[in-house]
C-alpha positions in Angstrom: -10.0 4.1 25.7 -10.2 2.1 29.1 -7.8 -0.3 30.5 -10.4 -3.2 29.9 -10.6 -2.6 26.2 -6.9 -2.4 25.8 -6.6 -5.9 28.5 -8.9 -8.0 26.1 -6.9 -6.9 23.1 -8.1 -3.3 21.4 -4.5 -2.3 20.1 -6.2 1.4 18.7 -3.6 4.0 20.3 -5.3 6.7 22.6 -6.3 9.8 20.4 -6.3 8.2 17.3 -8.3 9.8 14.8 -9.0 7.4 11.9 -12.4 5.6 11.2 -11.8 2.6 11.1 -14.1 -0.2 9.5 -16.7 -2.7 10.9 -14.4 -5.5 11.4 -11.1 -3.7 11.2 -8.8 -4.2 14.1 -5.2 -2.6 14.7 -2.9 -5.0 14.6 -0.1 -3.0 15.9 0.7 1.0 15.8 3.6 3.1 16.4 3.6 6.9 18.0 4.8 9.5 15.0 7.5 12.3 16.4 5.7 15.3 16.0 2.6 13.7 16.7 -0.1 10.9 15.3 0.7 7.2 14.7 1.1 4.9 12.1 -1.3 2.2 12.4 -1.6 -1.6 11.2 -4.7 -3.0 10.0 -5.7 -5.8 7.5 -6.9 -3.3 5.7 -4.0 -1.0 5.3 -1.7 1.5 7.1 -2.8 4.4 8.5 -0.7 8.3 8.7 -1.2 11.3 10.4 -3.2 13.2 7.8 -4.2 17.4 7.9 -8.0 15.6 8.6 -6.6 13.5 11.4 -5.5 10.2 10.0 -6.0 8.5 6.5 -5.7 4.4 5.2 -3.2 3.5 2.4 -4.7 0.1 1.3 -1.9 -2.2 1.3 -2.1 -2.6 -2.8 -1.3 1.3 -2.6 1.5 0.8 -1.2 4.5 1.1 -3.9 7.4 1.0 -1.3 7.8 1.1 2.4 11.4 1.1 4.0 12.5 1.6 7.6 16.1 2.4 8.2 17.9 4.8 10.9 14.5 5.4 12.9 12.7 6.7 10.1 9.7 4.9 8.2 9.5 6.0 4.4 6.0 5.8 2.7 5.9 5.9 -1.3 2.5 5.4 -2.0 0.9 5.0 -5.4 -2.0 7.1 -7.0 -4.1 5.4 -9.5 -3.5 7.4 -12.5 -5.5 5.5 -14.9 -6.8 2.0 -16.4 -5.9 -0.4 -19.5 -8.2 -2.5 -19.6 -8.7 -4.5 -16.6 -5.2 -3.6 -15.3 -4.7 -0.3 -13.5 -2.0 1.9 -14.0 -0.2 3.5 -10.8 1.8 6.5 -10.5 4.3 6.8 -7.5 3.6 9.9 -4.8 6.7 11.7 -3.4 8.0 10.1 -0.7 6.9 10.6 3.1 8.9 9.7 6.0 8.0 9.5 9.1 10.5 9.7 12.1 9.1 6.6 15.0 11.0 6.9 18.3 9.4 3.7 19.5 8.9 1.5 16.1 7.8 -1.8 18.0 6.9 -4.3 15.3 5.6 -1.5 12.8 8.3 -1.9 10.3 8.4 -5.7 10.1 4.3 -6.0 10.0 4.0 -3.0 7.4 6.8 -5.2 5.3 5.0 -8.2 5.6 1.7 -7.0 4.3 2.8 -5.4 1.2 4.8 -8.6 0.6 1.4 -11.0 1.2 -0.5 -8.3 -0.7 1.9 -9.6 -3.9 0.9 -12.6 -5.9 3.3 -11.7 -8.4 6.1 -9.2 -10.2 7.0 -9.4 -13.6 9.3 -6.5 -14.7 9.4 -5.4 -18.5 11.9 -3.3 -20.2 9.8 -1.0 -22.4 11.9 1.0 -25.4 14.5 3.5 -23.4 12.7 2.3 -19.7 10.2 -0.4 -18.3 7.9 -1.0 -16.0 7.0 -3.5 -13.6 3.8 -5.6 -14.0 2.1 -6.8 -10.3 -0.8 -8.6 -9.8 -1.8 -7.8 -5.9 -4.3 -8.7 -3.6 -6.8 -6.1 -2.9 -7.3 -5.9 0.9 -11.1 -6.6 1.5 -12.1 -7.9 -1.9 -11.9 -11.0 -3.6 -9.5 -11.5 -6.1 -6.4 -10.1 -7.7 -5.9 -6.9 -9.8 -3.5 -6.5 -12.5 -1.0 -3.3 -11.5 1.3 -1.7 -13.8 3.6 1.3 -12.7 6.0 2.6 -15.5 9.0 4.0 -15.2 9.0 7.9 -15.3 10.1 8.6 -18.9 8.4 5.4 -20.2 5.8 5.6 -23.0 2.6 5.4 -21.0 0.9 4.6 -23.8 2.5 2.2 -24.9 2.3 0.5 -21.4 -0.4 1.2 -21.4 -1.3 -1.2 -24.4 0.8 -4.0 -23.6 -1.2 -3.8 -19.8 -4.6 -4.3 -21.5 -3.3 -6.6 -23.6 -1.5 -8.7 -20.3 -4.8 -8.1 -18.2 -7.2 -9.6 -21.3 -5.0 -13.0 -21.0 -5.2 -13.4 -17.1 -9.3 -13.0 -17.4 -9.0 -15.2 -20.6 -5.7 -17.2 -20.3 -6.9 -19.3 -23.5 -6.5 -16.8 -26.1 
């Protein structure tokens, strides 16, 4: 990347290897030890991948905590639907050790905040699970997200999801 790019505000890190969208601009990034970066866009936040570098859309993200140098990524997998709501299952963890963080931590945080339009959390028989309605990045809209606790009747959740997601499309009924 040339110094003019980077002097009329392209903040993509030399060597990074993600594709990023028309239209998607780094906002800020963050050198990985061991190599890659972590990477801020409207869209989501990039990682080192095998393949060179991935997007977690910011509606993926189930947690994302910075303490002691090290950036911790729990991302959610879409494990399945009920109804209109989509049911998420949390990934392992995955931390990631940043010698020079910059305002990574504090911009990741503040996305996955804005990307909440509101939490509801629901104590379901012996567990629960939280019910979040979240800004998709790039789309219009909200989508109903429900992630139960592990040891929680999915389907069962999974029931009182569609039947949540039915009155936000019809809130009449």
């Amino acid at each position: 990347m040339s110094f003019l790019r980077r002097l009329l505000g392209d903040r993509t890190p030399p060597g990074f290897a993600g594709a990023l969208a028309p239209g998607e601009d780094v906002v800020v990034s963050a050198p990985v030890e061991g190599g890659g970066h972590l990477v801020v866009t409207a869209l989501g936040l990039w990682v080192p991948a095998e393949e060179g570098a991935r997007r977690v859309g910011w509606h993926l993200v189930g947690k994302a905590a910075w303490a002691d140098g090290v950036f911790t990524l729990t991302e959610s997998a879409e494990a399945g639907t009920a109804g209109s709501a989509v049911v998420l299952a949390d990934l392992p963890p995955v931390r990631f050790r940043l010698p020079s963080p910059g305002k990574l931590p504090r911009e990741a945080y503040q996305r996955v905040e804005g990307s909440i339009r509101s939490r509801h959390r629901q104590e379901i028989g012996s567990g629960g699970a939280w019910f979040v309605q979240r800004k998709v990045p790039g789309r219009d809209g909200t989508v109903l997200q429900v992630r139960p606790d592990p040891g929680t009747d999915v389907a069962l959740v999974e029931a009182i999801a569609e039947q949540v997601a039915a009155k936000l499309v019809n809130p009449a009924e």
